[in-house]
ZALOFI-551509 format. One record per residue: residue number from 1; x, y, z of N, C-alpha, C in turn. Coordinates in Angstrom, 1 decimal. Example, Ala and Ser with C-alpha at 12.3 -4.5 7.8 and 13.67 -1.06 7.14 Angstrom:
REM ZALOFI-551509
REC    nr   n.east   n.north     n.up   ca.east   ca.north    ca.up   c.east   c.north     c.up
REC     1     13.2      -5.7      7.8      12.3       -4.5      7.8     13.2      -3.3      7.8
REC     2     12.8      -2.2      7.1      13.7       -1.1      7.1     12.9       0.0      7.9
***
This chain:
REM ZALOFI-551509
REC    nr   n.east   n.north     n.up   ca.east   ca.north    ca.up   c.east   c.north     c.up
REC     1    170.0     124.6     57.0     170.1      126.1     57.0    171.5     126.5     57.1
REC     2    172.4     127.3     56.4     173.5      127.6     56.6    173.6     129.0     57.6
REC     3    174.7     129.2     57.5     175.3      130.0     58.9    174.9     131.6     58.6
REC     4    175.2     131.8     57.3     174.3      132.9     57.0    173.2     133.4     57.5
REC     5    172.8     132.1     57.2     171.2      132.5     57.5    170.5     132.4     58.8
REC     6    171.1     131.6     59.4     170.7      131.8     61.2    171.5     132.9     61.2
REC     7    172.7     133.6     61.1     173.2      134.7     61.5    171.7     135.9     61.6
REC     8    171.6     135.9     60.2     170.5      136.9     59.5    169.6     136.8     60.9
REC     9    168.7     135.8     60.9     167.5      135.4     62.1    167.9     135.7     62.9
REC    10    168.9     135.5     63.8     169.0      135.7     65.3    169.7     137.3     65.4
REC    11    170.3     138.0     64.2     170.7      139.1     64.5    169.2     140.0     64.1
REC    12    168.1     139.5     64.1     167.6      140.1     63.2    166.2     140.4     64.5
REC    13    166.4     138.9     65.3     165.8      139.1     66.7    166.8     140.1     67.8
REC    14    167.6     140.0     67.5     168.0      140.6     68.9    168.1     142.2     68.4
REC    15    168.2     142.2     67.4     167.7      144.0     67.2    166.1     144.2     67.3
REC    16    165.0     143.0     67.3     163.8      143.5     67.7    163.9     143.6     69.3
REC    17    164.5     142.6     69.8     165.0      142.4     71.2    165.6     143.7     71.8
REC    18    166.2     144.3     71.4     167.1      146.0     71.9    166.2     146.7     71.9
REC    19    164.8     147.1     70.7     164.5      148.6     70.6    163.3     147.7     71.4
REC    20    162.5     146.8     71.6     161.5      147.0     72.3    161.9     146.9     73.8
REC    21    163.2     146.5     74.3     163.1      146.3     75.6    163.5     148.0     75.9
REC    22    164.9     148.6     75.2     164.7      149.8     75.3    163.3     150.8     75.4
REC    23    162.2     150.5     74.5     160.9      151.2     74.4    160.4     150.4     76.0
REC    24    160.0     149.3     76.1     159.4      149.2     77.5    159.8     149.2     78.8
REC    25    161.5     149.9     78.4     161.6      150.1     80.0    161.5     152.0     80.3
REC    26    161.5     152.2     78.9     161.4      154.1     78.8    159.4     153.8     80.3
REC    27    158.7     153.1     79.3     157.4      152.7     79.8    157.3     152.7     81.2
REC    28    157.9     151.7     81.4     158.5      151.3     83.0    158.6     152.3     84.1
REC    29    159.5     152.9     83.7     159.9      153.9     84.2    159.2     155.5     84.5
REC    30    158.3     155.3     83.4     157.4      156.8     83.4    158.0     157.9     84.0
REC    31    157.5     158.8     84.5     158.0      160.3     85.2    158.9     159.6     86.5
REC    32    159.1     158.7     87.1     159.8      158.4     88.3    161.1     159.2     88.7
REC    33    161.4     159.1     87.6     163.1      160.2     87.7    163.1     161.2     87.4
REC    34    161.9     161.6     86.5     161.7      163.4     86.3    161.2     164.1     87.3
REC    35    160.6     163.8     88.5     160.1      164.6     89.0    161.2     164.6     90.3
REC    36    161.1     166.1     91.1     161.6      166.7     92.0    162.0     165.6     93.1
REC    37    160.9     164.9     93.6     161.2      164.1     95.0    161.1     162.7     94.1
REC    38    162.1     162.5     93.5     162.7      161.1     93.1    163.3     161.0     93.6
REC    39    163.5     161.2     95.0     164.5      160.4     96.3    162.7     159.4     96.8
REC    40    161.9     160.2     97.0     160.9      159.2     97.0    160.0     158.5     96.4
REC    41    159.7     158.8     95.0     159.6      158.2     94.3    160.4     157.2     93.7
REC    42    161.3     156.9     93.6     162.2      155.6     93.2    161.8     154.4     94.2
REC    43    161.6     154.5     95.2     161.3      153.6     96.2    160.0     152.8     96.6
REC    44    159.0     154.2     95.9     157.5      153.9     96.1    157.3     153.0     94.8
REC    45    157.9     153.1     93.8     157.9      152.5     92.5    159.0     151.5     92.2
REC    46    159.4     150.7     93.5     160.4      149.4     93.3    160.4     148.5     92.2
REC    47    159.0     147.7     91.9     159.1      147.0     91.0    159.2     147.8     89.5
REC    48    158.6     148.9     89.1     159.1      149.4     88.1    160.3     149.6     87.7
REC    49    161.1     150.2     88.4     162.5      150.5     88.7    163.4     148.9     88.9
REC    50    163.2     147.9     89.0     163.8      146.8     88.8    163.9     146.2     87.8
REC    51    162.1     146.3     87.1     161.5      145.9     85.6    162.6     146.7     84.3
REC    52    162.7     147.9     84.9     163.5      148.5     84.0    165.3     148.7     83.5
REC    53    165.2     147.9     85.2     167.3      147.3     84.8    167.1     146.2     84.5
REC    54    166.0     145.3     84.3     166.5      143.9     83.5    166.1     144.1     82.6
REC    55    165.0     145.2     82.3     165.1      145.0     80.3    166.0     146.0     79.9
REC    56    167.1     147.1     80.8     168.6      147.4     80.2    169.5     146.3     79.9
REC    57    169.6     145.4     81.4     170.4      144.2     80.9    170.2     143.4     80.0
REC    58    168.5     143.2     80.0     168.4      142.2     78.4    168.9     143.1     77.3
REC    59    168.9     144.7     77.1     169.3      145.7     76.1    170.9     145.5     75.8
REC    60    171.4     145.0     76.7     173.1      145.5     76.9    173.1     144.5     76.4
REC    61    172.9     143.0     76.5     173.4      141.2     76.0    173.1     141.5     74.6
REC    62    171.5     142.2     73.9     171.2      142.2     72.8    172.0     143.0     72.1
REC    63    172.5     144.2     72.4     173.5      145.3     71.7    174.7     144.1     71.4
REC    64    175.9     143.7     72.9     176.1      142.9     72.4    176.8     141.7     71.4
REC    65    175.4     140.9     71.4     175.2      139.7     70.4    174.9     140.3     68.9
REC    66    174.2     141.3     68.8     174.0      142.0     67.4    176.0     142.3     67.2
REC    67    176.2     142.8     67.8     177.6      143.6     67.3    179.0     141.6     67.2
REC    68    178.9     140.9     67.8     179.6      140.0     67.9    179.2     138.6     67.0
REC    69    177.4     138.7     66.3     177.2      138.1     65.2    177.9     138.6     63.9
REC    70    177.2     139.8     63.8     177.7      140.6     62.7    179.7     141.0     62.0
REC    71    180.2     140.4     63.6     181.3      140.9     62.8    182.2     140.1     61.8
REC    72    181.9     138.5     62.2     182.6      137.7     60.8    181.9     138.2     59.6
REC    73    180.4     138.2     59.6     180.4      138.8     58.4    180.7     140.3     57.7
REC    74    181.0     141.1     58.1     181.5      142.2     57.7    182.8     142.1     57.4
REC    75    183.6     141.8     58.7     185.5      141.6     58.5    185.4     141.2     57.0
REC    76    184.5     140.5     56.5     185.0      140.2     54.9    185.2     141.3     54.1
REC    77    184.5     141.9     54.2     184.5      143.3     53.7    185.4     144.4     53.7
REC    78    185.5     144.6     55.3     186.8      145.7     56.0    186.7     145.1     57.3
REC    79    187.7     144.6     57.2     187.9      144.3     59.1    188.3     145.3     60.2
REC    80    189.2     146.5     59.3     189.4      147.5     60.7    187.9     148.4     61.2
REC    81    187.0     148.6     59.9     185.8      149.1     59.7    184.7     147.8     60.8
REC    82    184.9     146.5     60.5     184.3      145.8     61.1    184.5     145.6     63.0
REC    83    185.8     145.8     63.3     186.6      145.6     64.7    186.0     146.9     65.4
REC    84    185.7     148.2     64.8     185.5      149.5     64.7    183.7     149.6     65.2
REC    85    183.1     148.6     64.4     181.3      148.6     65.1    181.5     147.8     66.1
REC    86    182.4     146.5     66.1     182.3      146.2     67.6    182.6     146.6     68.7
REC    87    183.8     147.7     68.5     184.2      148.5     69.4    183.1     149.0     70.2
REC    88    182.3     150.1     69.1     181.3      151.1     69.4    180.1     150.1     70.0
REC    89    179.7     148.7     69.7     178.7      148.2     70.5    179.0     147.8     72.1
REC    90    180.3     147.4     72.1     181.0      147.2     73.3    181.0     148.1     74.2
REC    91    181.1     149.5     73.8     181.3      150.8     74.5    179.5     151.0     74.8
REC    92    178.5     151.0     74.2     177.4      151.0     74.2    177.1     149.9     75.3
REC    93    177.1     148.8     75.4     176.7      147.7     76.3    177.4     148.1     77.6
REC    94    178.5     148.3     77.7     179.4      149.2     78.8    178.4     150.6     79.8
REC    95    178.2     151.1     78.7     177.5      151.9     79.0    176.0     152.0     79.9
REC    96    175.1     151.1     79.3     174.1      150.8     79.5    174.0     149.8     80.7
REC    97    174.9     148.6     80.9     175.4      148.6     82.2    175.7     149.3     83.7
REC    98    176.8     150.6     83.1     176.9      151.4     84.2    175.3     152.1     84.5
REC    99    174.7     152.6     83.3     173.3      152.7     83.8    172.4     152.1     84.7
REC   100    172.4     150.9     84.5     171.7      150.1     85.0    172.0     149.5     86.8
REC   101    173.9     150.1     87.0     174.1      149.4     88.3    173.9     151.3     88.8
REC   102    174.1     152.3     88.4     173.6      153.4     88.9    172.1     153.6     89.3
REC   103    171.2     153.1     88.6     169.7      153.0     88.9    169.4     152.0     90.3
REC   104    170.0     151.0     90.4     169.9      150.3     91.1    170.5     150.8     92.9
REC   105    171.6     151.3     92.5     172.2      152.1     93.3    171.2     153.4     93.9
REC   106    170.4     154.2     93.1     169.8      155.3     93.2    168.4     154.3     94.0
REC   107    167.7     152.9     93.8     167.0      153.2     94.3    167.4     152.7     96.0
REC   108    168.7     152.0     96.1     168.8      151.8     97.6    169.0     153.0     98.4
REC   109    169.5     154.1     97.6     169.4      154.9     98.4    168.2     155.7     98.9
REC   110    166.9     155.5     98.0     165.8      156.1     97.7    165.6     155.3     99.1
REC   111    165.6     154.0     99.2     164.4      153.2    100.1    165.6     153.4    101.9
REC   112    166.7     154.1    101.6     167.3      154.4    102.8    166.7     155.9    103.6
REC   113    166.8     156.4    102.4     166.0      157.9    102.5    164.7     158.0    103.4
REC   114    163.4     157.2    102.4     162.4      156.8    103.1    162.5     156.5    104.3
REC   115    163.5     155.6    104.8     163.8      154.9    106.1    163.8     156.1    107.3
REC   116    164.7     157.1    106.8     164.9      158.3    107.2    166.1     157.7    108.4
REC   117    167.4     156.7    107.8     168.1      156.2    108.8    169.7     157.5    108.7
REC   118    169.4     158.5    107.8     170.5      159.8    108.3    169.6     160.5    108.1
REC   119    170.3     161.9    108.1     169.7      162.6    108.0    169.8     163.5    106.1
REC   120    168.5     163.7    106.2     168.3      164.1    104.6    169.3     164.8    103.8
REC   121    170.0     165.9    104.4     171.2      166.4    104.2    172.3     165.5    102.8
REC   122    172.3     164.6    103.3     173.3      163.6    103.2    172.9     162.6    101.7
REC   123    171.6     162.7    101.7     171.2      161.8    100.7    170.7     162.7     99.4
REC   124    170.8     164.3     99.1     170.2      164.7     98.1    171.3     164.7     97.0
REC   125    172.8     165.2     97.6     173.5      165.3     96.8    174.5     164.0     95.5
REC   126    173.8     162.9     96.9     174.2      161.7     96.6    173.2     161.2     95.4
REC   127    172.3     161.2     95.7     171.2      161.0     94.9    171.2     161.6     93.4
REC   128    171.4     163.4     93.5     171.8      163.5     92.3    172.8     163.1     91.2
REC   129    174.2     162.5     91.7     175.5      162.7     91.5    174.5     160.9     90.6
REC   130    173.9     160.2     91.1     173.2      158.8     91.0    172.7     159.1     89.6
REC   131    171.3     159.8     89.7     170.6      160.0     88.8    171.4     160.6     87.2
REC   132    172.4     161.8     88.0     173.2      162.2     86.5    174.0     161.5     86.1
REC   133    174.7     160.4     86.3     175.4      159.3     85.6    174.3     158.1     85.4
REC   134    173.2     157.8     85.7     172.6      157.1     85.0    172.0     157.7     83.8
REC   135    171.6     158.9     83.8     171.3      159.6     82.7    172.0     159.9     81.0
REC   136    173.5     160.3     82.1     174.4      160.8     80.7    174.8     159.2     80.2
REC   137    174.9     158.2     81.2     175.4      157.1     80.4    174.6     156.0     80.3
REC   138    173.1     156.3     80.1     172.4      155.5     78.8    171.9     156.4     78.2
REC   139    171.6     158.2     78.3     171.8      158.7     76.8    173.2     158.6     75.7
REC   140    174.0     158.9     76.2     175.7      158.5     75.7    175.9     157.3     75.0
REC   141    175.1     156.0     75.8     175.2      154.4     75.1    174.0     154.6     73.6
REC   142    173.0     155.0     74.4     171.9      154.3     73.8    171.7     155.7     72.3
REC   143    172.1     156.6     72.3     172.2      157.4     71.1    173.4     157.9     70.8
REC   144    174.6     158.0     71.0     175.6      158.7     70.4    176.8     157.5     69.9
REC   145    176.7     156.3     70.6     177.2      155.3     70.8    176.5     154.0     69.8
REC   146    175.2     154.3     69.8     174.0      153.9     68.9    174.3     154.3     67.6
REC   147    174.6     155.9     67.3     174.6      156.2     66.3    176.4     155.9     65.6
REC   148    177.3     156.2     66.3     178.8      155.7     65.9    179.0     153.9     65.6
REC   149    177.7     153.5     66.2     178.1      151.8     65.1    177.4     151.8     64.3
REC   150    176.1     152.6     64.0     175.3      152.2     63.3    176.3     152.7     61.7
REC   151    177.3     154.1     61.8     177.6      154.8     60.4    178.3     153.6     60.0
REC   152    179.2     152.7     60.3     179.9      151.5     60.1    179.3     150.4     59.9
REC   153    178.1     149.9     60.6     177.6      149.1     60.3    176.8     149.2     58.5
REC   154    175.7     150.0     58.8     175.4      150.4     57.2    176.0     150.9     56.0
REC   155    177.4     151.4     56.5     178.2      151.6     55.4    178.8     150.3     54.6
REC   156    179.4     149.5     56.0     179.7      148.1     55.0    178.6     146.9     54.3
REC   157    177.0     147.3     54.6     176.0      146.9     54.2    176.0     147.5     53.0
REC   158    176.1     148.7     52.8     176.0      149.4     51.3    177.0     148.4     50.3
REC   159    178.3     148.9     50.8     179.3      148.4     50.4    178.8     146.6     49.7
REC   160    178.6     146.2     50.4     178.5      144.5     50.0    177.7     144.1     49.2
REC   161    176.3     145.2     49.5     175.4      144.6     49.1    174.2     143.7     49.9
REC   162    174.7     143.3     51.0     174.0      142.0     51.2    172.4     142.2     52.1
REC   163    172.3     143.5     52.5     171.1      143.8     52.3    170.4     144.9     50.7
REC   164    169.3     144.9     50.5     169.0      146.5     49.8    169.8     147.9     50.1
REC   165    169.7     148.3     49.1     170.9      149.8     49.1    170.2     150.5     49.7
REC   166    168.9     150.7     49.6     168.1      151.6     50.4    167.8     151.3     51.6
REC   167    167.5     150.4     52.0     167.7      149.9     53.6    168.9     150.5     54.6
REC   168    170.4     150.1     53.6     171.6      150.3     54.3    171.7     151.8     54.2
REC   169    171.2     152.6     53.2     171.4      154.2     53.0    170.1     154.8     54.1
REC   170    169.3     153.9     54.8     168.1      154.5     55.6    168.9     154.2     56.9
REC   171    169.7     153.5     57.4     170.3      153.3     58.3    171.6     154.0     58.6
REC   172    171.9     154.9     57.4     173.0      155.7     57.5    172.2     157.0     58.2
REC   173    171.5     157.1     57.1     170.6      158.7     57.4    170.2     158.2     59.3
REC   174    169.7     157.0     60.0     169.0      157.4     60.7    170.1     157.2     62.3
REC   175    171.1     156.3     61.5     172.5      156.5     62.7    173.1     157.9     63.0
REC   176    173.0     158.9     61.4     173.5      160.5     61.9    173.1     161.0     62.3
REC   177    171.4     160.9     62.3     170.4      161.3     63.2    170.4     161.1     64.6
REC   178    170.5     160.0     64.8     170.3      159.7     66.3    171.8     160.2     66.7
REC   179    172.5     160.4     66.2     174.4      160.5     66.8    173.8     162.2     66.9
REC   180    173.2     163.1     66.0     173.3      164.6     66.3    172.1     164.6     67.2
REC   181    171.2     164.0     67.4     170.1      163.8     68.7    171.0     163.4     69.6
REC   182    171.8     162.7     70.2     172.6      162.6     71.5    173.5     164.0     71.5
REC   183    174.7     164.4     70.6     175.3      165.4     70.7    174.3     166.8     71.2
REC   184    173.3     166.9     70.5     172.4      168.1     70.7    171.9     168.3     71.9
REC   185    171.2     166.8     72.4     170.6      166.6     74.0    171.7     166.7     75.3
REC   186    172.6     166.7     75.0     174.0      166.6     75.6    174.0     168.4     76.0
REC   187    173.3     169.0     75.2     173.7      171.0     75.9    172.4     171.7     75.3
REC   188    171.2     171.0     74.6     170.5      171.6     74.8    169.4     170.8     75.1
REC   189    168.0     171.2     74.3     166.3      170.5     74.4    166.6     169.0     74.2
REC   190    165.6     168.1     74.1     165.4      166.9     73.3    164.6     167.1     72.6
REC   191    165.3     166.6     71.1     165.0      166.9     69.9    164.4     165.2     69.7
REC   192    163.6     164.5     70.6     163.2      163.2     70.2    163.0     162.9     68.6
REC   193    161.9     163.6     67.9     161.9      163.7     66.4    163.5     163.0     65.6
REC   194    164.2     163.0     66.0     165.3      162.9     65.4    166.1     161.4     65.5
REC   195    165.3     160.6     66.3     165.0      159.3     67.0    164.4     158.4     66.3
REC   196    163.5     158.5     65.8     162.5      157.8     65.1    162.8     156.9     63.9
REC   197    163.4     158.4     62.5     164.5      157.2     61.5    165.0     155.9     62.0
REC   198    165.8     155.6     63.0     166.4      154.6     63.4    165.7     153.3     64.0
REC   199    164.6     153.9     64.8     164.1      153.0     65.7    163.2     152.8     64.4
REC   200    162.5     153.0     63.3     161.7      152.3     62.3    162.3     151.6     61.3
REC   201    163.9     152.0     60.9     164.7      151.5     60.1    165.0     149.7     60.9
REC   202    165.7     150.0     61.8     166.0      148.6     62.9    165.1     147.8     62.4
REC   203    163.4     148.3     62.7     162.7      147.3     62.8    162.1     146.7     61.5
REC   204    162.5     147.3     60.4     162.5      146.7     58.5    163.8     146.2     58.7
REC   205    164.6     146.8     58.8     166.3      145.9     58.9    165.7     144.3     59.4
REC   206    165.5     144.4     60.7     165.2      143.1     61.4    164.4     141.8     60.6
REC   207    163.1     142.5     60.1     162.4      142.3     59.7    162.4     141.7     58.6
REC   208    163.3     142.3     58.0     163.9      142.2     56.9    165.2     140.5     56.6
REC   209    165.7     140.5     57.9     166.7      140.0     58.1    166.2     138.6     58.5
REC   210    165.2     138.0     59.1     164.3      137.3     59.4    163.5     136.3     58.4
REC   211    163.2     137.2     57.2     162.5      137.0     56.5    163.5     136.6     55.0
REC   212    163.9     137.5     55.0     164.7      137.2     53.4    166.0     137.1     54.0
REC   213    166.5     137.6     54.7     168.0      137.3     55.2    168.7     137.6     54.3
REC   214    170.5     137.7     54.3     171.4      138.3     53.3    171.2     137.8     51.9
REC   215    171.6     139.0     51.1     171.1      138.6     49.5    172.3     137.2     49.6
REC   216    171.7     136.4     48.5     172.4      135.3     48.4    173.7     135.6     47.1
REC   217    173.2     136.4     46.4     174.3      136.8     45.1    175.1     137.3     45.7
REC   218    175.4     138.6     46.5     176.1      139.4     47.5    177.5     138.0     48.0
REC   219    176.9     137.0     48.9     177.5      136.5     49.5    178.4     135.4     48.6
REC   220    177.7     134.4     47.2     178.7      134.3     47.0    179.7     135.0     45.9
REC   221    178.8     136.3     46.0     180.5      137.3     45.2    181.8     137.2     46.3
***
């Protein structure tokens, strides 16, 4: 099997690897942080809330290894364009990290709270300041950051060839999407709808990549 082609397969898993662990820790997690007394809820729901930083961290290693497979092959193409998605996966994995040690953070303070070892005073403001940086920064990673490697990544797919044009042009359409769904959710509603293109695209990309892997004409042009 050449290098191509295990590239294709294993980039092909770890993008099934990102959006399902992303989708099952959304799961994980359920209302625990939406609702009002998530100083006590975070705590009553330990193992969810734990379940849900390791499948960030499996999310962050898989963002990642997608962005650090992919970039010898691209650099062929445009390497400042190529240096440029690994940037934006880097900043994403960053991101989703600081999420994940803020969650963790949020729930020791949850199970201090419970304890009731200060006084309550002390723990709300703390708690929020918790909750709104794990918020802004796995929305920030996981769609705006999402969407800024994806316009680079499918553009030099177009470009080469080495997947279908229509694949790489469904992944443009669904990276602008999800980049104006983070900007939009950032000051107003969530526009989820606007999510979807990408997370179905990924999974034909993957699928795709697994199965037939890069056109073989493309590569030795």
């Amino acid at each position: 099997m050449d290098s191509y082609r295990k590239t294709a397969i294993i980039v092909g898993v770890l993008f099934i690897t990102a959006t399902v662990t992303a989708l099952l820790s959304i799961v994980s997690l359920g209302s625990t942080l939406d609702d009002p007394g998530y100083l006590t809820d975070v705590s009553a729901n330990e193992n969810q809330v734990i379940t849900a930083v390791i499948l960030w961290l499996i999310l962050a290693v898989s963002v990642m290894g997608i962005g650090v497979m992919m970039f010898p092959i691209l650099k062929k193409d445009n390497e400042s364009l190529a240096l440029g998605y690994v940037g934006f996966r880097l900043i994403e994995t960053i991101l989703i990290i600081v999420a994940s040690l803020s969650l963790l953070s949020l729930l020791t303070l949850s199970q201090e709270y419970v304890a009731g070892t200060l006084d309550a005073s002390y723990y709300q403001p703390l708690g929020t300041s918790l909750l709104a940086l794990q918020n802004w920064s796995f929305g920030i990673g996981t769609m705006i950051f999402l969407g800024l490697g994806g316009l680079p990544l499918y553009y030099l797919l177009y470009q080469s060839r080495l997947v279908p044009r229509w694949l790489s042009v469904w992944g443009i359409i669904g990276a602008a999407l999800i980049l104006l769904y983070g900007l939009v959710s950032l000051f107003g509603p969530d526009p989820g709808f606007l999510a979807m293109p990408i997370f179905a695209q990924e999974m034909v990309f993957a699928v795709w990549l697994i199965v037939k892997g890069f056109n073989p004409s493309a590569i030795a042009s």
